[in-house]
C-alpha positions as CSV (number, residue, x, y, z in Angstrom):
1,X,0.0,0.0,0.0
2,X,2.8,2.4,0.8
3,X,4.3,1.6,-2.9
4,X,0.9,2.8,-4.3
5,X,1.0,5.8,-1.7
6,X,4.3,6.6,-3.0
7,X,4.2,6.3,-7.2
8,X,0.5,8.4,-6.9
9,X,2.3,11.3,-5.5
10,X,4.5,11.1,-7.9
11,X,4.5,13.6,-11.0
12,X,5.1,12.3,-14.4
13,X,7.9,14.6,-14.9
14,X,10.0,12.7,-11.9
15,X,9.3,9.3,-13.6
16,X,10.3,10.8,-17.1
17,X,13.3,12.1,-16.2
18,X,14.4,9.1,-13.8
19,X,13.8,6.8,-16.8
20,X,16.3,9.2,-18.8
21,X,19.1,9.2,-16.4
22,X,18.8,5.6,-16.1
23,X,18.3,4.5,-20.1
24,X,21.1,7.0,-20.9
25,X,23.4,5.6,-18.3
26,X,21.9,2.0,-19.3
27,X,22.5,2.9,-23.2
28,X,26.3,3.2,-22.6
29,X,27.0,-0.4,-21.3
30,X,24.8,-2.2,-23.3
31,X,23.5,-1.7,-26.9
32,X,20.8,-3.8,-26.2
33,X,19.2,-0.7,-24.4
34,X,19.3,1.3,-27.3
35,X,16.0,-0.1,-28.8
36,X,14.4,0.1,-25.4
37,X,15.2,3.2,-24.7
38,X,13.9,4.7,-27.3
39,X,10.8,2.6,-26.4
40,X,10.7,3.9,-23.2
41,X,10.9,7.8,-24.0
42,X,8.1,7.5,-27.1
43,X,6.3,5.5,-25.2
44,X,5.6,7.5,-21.8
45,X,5.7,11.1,-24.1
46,X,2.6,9.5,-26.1
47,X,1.1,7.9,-22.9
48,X,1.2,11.4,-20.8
49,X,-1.4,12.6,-23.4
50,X,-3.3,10.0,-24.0
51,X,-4.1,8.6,-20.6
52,X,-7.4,7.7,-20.3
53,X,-7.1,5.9,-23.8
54,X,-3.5,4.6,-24.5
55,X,-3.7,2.9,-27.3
56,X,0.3,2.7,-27.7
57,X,0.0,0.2,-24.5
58,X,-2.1,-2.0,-26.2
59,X,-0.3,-2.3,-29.1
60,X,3.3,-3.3,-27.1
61,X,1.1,-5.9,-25.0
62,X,-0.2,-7.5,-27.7
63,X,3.7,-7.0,-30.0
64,X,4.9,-8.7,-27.1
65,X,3.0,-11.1,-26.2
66,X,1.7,-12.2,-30.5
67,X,4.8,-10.8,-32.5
68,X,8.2,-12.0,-31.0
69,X,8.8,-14.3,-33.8
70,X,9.9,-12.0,-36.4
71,X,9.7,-8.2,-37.6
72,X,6.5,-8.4,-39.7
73,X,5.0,-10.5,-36.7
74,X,5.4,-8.0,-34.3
75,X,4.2,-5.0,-36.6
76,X,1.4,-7.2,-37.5
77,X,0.6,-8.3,-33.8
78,X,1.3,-4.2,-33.2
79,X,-1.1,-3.6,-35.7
80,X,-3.9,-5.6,-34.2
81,X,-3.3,-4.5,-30.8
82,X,-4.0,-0.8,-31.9
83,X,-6.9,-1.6,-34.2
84,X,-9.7,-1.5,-32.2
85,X,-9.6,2.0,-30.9
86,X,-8.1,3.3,-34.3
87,X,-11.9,1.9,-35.9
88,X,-13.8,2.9,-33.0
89,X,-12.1,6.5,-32.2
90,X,-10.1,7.2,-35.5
91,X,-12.7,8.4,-37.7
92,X,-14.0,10.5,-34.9
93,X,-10.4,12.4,-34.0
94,X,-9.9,12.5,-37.9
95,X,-13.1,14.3,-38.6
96,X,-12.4,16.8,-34.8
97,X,-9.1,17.7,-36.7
98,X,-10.9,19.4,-39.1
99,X,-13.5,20.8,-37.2
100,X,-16.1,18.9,-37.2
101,X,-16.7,17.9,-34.1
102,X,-15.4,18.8,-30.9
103,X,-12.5,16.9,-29.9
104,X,-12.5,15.9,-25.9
105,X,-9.5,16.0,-23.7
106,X,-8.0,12.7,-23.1
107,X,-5.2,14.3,-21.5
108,X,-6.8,14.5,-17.9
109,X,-7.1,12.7,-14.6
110,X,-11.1,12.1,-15.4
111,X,-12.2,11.1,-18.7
112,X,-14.5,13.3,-20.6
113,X,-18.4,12.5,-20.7
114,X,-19.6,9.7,-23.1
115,X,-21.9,12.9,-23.9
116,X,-19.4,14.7,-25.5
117,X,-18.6,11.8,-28.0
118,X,-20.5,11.3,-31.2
119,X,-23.0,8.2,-31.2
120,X,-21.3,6.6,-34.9
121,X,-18.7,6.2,-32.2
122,X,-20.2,3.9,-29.3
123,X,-21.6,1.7,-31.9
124,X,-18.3,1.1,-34.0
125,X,-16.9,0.7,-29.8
126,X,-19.2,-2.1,-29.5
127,X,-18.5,-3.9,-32.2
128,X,-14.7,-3.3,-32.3
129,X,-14.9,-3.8,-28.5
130,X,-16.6,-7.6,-28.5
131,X,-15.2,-10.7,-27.4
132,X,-18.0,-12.4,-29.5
133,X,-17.1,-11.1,-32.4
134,X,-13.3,-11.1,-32.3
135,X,-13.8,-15.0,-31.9
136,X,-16.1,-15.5,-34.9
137,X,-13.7,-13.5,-37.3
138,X,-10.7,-15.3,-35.6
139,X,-12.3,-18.4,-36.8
140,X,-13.1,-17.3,-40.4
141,X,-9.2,-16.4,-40.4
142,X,-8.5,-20.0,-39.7
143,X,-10.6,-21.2,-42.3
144,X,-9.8,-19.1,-44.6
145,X,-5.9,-19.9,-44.0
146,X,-6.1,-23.3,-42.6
147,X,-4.2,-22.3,-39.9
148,X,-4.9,-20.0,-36.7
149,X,-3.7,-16.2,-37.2
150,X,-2.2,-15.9,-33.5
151,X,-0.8,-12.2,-34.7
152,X,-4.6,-11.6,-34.9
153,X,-5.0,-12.5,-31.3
154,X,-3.8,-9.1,-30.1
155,X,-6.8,-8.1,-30.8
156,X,-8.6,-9.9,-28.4
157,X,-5.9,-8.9,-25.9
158,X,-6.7,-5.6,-26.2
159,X,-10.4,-6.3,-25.2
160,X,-9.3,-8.2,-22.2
161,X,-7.0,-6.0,-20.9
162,X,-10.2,-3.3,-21.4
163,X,-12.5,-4.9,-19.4
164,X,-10.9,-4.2,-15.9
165,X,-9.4,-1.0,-16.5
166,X,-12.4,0.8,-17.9
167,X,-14.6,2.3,-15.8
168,X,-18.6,2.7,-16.1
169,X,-18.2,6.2,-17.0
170,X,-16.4,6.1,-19.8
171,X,-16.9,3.8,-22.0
172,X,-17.1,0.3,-20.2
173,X,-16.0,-2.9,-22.6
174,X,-18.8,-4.2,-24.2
175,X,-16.9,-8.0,-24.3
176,X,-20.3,-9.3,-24.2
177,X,-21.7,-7.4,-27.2
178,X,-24.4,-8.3,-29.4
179,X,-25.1,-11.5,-26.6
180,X,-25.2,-9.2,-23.6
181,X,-25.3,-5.4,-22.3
182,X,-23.6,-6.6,-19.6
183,X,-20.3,-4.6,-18.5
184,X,-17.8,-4.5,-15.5
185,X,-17.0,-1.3,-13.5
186,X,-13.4,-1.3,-13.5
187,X,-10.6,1.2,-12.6
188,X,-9.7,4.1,-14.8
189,X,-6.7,3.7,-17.2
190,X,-5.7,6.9,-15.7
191,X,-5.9,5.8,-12.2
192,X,-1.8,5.3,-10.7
193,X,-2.7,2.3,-9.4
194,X,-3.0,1.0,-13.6
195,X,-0.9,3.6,-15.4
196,X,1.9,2.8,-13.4
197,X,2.1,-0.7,-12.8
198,X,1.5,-0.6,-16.7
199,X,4.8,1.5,-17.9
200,X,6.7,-0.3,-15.5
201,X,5.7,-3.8,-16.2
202,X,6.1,-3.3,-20.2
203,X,9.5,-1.6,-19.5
204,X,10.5,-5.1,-17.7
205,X,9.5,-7.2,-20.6
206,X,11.0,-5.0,-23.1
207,X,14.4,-5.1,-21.7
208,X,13.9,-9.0,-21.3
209,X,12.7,-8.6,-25.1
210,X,15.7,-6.7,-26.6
211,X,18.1,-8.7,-24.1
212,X,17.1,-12.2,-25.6
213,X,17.3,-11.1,-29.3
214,X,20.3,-10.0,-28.6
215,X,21.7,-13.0,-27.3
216,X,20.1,-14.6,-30.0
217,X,21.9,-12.7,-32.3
218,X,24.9,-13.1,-31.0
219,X,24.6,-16.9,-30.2
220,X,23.7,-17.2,-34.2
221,X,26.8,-15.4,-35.3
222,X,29.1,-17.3,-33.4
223,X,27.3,-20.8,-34.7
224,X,28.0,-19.0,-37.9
225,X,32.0,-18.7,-37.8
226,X,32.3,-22.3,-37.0
């Protein structure tokens, strides 16, 4: 409990700059770091303004978890993990870029209002946002390529890793949808106790991430010169 006490009175500018010193330091014993830190500095820049709906997270979750075999895995796997906020919201931030509707700000502590989101947008949310259908089209992938698209299975990451960090006031996970209405009140994305935990657990697998290519890099080469 103290932890939690501890990295919620924390400001985002003390992590940020922590995670510099430490990456830059990090960078010059090991090249490994490089990639990661990089990773690290996008990542948390992108995630300070986006919040309450970070989709970068969910596309490193599901990169890591669906796309470690190769580069066009892990962009695919990226890809997916992204994709069902980028159908849901994208059209939606595309169209408030140019004025046509009024774009909310993600950016705070408290989400804005569904209210203040167009309607087009909770129904593409539903659909985009549904364990139900991300299993039928994951089947119809198999079928269709006699084989199971794991890559794909991001998506359905995404939606699980929605359903307890939404909250009922903005936009709950529909996992459920067109079978059921119903929804679980979860914690805010923005809440420390998720945001946190989240940066520093991804960081963690990252490092093991670059780490172990590396090595497997390395162990290849010298195989290689035999």
């Amino acid at each position: 409990m103290s932890f939690l006490i501890i990295m919620e009175s924390l400001s985002f500018d003390h992590i940020k700059n922590f995670l510099k010193l430490r990456i830059i330091s990090g960078v010059q014993k090991n090249r490994a770091m490089l990639g990661f830190s990089f990773f690290v500095l996008y990542y948390i820049n992108i995630s300070l303004v986006f919040k309450n709906m970070d989709i970068i997270s969910h596309g490193l979750w599901g990169a890591i978890a669906f796309g470690r075999k190769n580069r066009k895995s892990f962009l695919l796997a990226f890809l997916f993990g992204v994709l069902p906020d980028l159908l849901s919201f994208g059209i939606f931030f595309v169209l408030a870029i140019f004025g046509v509707f009024e774009r909310p700000d993600f950016g705070g502590m408290e989400p804005p209002t569904n209210e203040m989101v167009p309607s087009f947008v909770h129904s593409l949310y539903n659909v985009t946002h549904s364990l139900v259908v991300f299993l039928v089209i994951f089947v119809l992938l198999w079928v269709a390529f006699k084989r199971p698209i794991f890559v794909f299975a991001a998506w359905g990451l995404h939606i699980l890793i929605d359903i307890p960090t939404h909250s009922s006031s903005f936009f709950p996970t529909p996992f459920l949808w067109p079978l059921s209405d119903f929804i679980i009140d979860g914690k805010s994305w923005a809440s420390p106790y998720i945001f946190f935990p989240d940066v520093i657990l991804l960081s963690f697998l990252y490092i093991w991430f670059f780490i172990w290519k590396r090595r497997g890099k390395d162990r290849s080469n010298k195989e290689g010169l035999k």
